[in-house]
Each structure stands twice: as C-alpha cells, then as structure tokens.
C-alpha positions as CSV (number, residue, x, y, z in Angstrom):
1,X,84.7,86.6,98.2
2,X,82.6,86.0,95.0
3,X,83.5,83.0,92.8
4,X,83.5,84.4,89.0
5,X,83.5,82.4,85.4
6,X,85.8,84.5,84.0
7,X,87.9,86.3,87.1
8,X,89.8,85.7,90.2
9,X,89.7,87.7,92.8
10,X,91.8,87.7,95.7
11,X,92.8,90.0,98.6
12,X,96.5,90.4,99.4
13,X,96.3,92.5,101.9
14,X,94.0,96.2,101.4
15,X,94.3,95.1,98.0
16,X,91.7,93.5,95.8
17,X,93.6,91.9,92.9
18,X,91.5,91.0,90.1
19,X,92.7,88.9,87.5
20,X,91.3,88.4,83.8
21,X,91.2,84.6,83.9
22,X,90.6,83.1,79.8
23,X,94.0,82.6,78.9
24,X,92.5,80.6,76.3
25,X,91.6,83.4,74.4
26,X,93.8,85.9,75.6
27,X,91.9,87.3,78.1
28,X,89.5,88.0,75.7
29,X,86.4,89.9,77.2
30,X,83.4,89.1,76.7
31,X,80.3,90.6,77.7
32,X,79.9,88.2,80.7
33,X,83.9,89.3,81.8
34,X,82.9,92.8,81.5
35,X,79.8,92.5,83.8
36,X,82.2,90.1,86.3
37,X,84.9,93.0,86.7
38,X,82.0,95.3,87.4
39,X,80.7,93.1,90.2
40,X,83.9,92.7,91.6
41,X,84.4,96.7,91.7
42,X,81.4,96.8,93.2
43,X,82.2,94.2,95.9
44,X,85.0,95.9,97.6
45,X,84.7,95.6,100.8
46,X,87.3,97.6,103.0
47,X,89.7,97.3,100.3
48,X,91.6,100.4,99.6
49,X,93.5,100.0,96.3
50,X,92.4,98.0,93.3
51,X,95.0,96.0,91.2
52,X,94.4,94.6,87.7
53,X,96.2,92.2,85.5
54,X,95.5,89.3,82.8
55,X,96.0,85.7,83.3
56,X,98.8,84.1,81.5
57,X,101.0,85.8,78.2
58,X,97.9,88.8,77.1
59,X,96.3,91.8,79.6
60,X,93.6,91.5,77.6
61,X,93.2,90.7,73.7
62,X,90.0,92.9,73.3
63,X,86.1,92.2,73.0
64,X,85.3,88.3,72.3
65,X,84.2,88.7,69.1
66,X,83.1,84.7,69.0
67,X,81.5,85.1,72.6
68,X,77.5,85.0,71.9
69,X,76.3,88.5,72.9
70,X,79.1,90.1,72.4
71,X,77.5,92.6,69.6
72,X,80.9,92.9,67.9
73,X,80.3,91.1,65.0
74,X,76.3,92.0,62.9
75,X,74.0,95.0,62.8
76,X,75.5,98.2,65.0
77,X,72.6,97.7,67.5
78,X,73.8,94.5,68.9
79,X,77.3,96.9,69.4
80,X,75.4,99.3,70.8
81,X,73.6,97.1,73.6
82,X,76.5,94.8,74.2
83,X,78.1,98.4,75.0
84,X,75.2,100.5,77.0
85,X,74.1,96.9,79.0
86,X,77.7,95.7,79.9
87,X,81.0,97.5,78.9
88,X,80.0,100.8,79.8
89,X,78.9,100.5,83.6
90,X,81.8,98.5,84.0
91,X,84.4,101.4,82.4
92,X,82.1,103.8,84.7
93,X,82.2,101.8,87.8
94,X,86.2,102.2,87.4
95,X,85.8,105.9,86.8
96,X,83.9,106.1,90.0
97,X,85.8,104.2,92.5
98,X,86.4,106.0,95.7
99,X,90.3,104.0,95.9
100,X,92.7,104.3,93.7
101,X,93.5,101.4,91.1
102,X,96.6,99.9,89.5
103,X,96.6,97.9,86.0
104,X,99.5,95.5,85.6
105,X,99.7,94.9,81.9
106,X,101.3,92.2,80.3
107,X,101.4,91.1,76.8
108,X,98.9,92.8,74.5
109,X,96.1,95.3,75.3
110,X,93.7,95.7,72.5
111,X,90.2,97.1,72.0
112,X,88.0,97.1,75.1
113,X,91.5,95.1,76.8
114,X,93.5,98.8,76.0
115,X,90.7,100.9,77.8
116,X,90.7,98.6,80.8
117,X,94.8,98.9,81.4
118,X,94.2,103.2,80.2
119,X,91.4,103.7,83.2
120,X,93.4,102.7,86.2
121,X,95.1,106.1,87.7
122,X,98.6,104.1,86.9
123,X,99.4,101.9,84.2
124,X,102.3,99.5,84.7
125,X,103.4,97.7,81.6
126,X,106.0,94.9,81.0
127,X,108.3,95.3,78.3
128,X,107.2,92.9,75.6
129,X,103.4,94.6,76.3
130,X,101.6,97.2,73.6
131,X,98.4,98.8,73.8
132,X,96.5,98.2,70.3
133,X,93.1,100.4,68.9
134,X,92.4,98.0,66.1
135,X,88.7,99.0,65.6
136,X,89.7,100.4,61.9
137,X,90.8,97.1,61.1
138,X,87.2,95.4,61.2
139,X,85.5,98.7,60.4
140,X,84.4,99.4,64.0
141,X,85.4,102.5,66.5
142,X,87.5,102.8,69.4
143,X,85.0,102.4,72.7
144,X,85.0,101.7,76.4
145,X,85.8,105.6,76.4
146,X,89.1,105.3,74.8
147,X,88.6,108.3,72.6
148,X,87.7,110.5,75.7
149,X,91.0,108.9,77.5
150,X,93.5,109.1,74.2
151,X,92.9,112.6,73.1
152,X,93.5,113.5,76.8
153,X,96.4,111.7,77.5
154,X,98.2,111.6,74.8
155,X,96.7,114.5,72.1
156,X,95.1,114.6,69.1
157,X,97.7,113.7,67.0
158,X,98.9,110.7,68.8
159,X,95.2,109.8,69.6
160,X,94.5,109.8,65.4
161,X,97.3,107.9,64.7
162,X,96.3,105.1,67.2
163,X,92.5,105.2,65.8
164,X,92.6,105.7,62.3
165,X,95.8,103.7,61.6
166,X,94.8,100.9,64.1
167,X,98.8,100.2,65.1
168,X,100.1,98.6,68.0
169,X,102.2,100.7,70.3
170,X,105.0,99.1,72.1
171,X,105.2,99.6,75.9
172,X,108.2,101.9,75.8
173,X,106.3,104.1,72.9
174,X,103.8,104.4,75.2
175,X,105.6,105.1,78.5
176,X,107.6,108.4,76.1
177,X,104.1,109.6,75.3
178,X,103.2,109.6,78.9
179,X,100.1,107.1,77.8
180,X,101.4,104.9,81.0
181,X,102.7,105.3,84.4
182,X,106.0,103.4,83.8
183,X,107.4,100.3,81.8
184,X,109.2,97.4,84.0
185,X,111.2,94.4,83.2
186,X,108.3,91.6,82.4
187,X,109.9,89.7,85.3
188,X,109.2,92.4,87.6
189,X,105.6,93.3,86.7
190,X,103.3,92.0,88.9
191,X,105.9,93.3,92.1
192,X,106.0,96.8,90.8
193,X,102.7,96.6,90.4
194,X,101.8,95.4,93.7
195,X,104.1,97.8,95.4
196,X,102.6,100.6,93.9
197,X,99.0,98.8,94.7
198,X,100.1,98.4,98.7
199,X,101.9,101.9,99.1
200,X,98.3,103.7,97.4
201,X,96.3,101.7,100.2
202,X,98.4,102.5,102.7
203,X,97.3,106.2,101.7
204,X,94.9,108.5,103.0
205,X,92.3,106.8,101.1
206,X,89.3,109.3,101.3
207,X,91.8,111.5,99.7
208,X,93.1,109.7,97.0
209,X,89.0,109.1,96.0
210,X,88.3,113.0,96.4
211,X,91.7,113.4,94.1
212,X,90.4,111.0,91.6
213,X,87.3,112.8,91.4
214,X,88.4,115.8,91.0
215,X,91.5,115.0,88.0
216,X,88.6,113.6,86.0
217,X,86.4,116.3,86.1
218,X,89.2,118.7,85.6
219,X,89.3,117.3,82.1
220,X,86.2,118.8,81.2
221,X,85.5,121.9,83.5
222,X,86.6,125.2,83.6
223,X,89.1,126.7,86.1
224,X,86.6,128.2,88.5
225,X,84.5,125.2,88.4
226,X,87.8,123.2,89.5
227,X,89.0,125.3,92.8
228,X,84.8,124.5,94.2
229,X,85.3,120.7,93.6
230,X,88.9,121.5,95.3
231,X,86.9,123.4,98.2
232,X,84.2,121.0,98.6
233,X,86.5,118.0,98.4
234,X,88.9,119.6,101.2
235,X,85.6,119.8,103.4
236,X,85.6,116.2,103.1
237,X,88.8,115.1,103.3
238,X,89.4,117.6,106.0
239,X,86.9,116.2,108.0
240,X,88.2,112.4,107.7
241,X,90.4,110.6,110.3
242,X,93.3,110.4,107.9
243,X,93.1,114.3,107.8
244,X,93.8,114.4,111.4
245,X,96.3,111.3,111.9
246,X,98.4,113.4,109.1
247,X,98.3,116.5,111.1
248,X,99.3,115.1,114.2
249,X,102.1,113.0,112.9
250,X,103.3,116.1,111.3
251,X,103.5,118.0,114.2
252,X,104.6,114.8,116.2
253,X,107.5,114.5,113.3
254,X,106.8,110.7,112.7
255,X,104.9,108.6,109.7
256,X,101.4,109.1,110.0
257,X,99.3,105.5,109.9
258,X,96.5,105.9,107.9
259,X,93.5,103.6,108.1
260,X,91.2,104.8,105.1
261,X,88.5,106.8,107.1
C-alpha cells in the first residue's frame, strides 16, 4: 500500500482502515491530509468496506488553521481554493465510493473533522465524542458539505442551531437526533466499528454501491426520478454474481457467500 505523511493505511481483511495520523494537533487536517484520504479512497484495491478513525484522543479537530495553504485564516479566496483544490474532491470521492464506509469517531469532530465522521453511511461514536460546527466562532461557514448533510439529517432547526450557535453536540445528543448510527462505550469503539466494517464487506458489495447511490440522490430528486435509478440500479445489481449466489442460497436455504462481484 501507499506510505502517507499524514495517514495510515492498513488492510484488515476486505477492509481498508484509514487512520488520521497528527495526534499532535488533533488530527488536525490540513490541506495535504485532505488530499492523502482522497488518494487512499482512490487506492482501494479489492477492498469492500472502508473504515475511518483518528489517531490518538480527537477524530479530527477540524481544518489546520496554522498548516501553510490551508486558506482558513486571510482573504476568502485562499478559503475558497484551499476548498475547490483539496477538501472538496476528497468529501466527493467519499460520496462516490462504490463500498460502503464506516467512521469510528473518537474524541472531538469539528469543522472539516465533523463532515468527515457525517459522510460515512454509519457513524460510530464513543461516548466522551461530540461533533462541533464552530465556523461562527472565527466568522467562517460550515463546509466540506455539512450544510447539505445537516439540514438532511437532522432538519432545519437542529441544523441552525449547530451553525449559527457554533455548539458542541455530545455523542449521545447526536445519536437521539439520529445525526449518527449509534454511540458505544469509548472502550468498545474501534471493535463496533470494525464489526460493522467486516459484516458490510462481507455484503453483496455491488449492491451496497448501487444503494449508496441511489439514498444520495433520493435527497434531491423527485419520486419518479427515484423508482428509474431503482430500475436501472436493479439491472445492475441483478446482473452481478452476488445477485445469483443470493438466489441460489435462498432456494438452497443456506448463507449465501458473497464475493463483491
């Protein structure tokens, strides 16, 4: 695998496990992190689930606003080129993935660090963990798409008082809202976590990429619109291997084995 600055990545398993490695900082992210998790993403291999955590006592503490090039700290176009160049492909890359992925968060997840934990399609956090917009505090806005994921997991009222009031939101808060998948003993984090990691790419993962697909644009489409993606995504999944290793274990009244193809 690729050696990273500010990552590790390792396989256990179908799992790539990538770690945000500047426990320093508190996993702060800078621009060259952001571009590292991309790569990685990018550099699956056969892997069939993606898990996600932080390196030491923080997920992640938010954008490095001391890293050089980060753009969060000067004139808004630094901001706005530290965003379009690195963060941004990086949160899209995520959105993208054809395998589902798993965040493991511990300790805080602020700024860029809280849209990280929010895009995987289940959130795990430890109990001493919150999830933190605090862009109003340093006169900034919420970004790596966490106004397009807050007002549409949580609501509009929820979503303004984590924006505008810039307040941290404990891990059980945020498990009642239904922000997160589930809050665990800190102990038990990174084993729930990889559980849930290993039983998704155990799954029928062309599948699980055509049902990813599909739940995101389901936020923005209309009815109609969803039951051709449903149509068009059955054609495909219909006509994978998993499809008929299902059907035959089914009928044969045993576990099916699915091998991700």
């Amino acid at each position: 695998m690729a050696e990273y600055e500010t990552i590790l990545t390792e396989r256990r398993g179908d799992v790539l496990v990538i770690t945000l490695n500047r426990p320093e900082r508190l996993n702060a992210c800078p621009p060259q992190m952001a571009d590292e998790i991309g790569a990685a993403l990018y550099d699956l291999g056969d892997a069939r689930a993606v898990l996600v955590t932080g390196a030491g006592r923080a997920f992640c503490s938010g954008a490095d606003l001391q890293a050089r090039g980060s753009g969060a700290i000067g004139r808004g176009a630094g901001s706005h080129n530290a965003l379009t160049r690195h963060y941004n492909p990086t949160m899209m890359r995520f959105a993208e993935l054809p395998v589902p992925v798993v965040s493991a968060v511990n300790g805080p997840a602020a700024g860029i660090g809280c849209s990280i934990a929010l895009a995987a399609d289940f959130t795990i956090a430890g109990a001493s963990a919150y999830f933190l917009q605090a862009f109003v505090n340093i006169g900034l806005v919420p970004d790596g798409g966490a106004s397009w994921m807050l007002a549409r997991s949580v609501g509009k009222a929820r979503a303004t008082e984590m924006m505008l009031l810039g307040e941290k939101i404990p891990a059980a808060k945020a498990a009642e809202w239904g922000l997160i998948y589930k809050v665990v003993d800190d102990a038990a984090l990174m084993d729930e976590a990889m559980t849930l990691a290993t039983r998704l790419a155990a799954g029928p993962t062309v599948a699980l990429g055509v049902m990813r697909r599909n739940l995101a644009a389901a936020l923005d489409g209309t009815y109609a619109e969803a039951l051709g993606r449903e149509a068009a995504g059955q054609h495909i999944a219909g006509d994978s291997a998993d499809a008929m290793e299902g059907g035959m274990a089914f009928l044969e009244k045993r576990k099916p084995a699915f091998k991700g193809a």
